[in-house]
N, C-alpha and C positions, 0 to 999 in steps of 0.2 A: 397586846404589844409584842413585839418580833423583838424589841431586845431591852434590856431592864433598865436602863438610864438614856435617856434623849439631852443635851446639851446644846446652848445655844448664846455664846456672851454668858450674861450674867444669869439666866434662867435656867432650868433643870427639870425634868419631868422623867416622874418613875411608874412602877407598877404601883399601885394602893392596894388592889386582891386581885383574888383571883377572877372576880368576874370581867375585867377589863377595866374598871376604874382607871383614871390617871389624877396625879399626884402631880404639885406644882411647887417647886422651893428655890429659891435663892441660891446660888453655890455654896456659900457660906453654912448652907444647912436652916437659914430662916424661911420659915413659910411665905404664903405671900397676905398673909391675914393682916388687915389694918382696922384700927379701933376708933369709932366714932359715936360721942358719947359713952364711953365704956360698951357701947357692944359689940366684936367682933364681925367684919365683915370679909370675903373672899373676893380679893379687885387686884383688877392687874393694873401697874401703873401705864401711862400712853406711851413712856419712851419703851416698854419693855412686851407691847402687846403684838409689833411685828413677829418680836422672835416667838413668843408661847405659838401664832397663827400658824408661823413655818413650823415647829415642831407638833402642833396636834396634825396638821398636813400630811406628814411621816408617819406619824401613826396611824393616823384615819386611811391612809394610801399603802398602809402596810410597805412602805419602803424599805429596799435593802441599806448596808453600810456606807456604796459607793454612791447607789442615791441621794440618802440622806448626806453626805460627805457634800455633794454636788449643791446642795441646797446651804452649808454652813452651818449644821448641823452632825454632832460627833454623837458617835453612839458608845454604849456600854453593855457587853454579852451577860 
């Protein structure tokens, strides 16, 4: 990832390590984990899977700030 927080509305995406991993949270700092039958699962809700597509796009495109900027996506150094 070229910059350590991706933002987009109410989603958020970080570094998770060093290997490139990305990381998905809420602004508020809640994950995106929902619980069915008590087991944890990882799902992006429909209203909120535009923005995750646009910002793994920035990252998978290695976009700059004014790119990403272009697309409505804010970044963080």
């Amino acid at each position: 990832m070229r910059f350590k927080l991706y933002s987009r509305r109410a989603i958020v995406a970080y570094a998770f390590d060093d290997e490139g991993t990305v990381g998905l949270r809420r602004r508020g700092g809640l994950g995106l984990l929902h619980t069915m039958d008590g087991i944890p699962h990882a799902v992006v809700k429909r209203s909120d899977v535009a923005d995750v597509a646009v910002i793994l796009a920035c990252i998978d495109e290695d976009l700059g700030r004014d790119a990403c900027r272009g697309r409505g996506v804010e970044v963080d150094v």
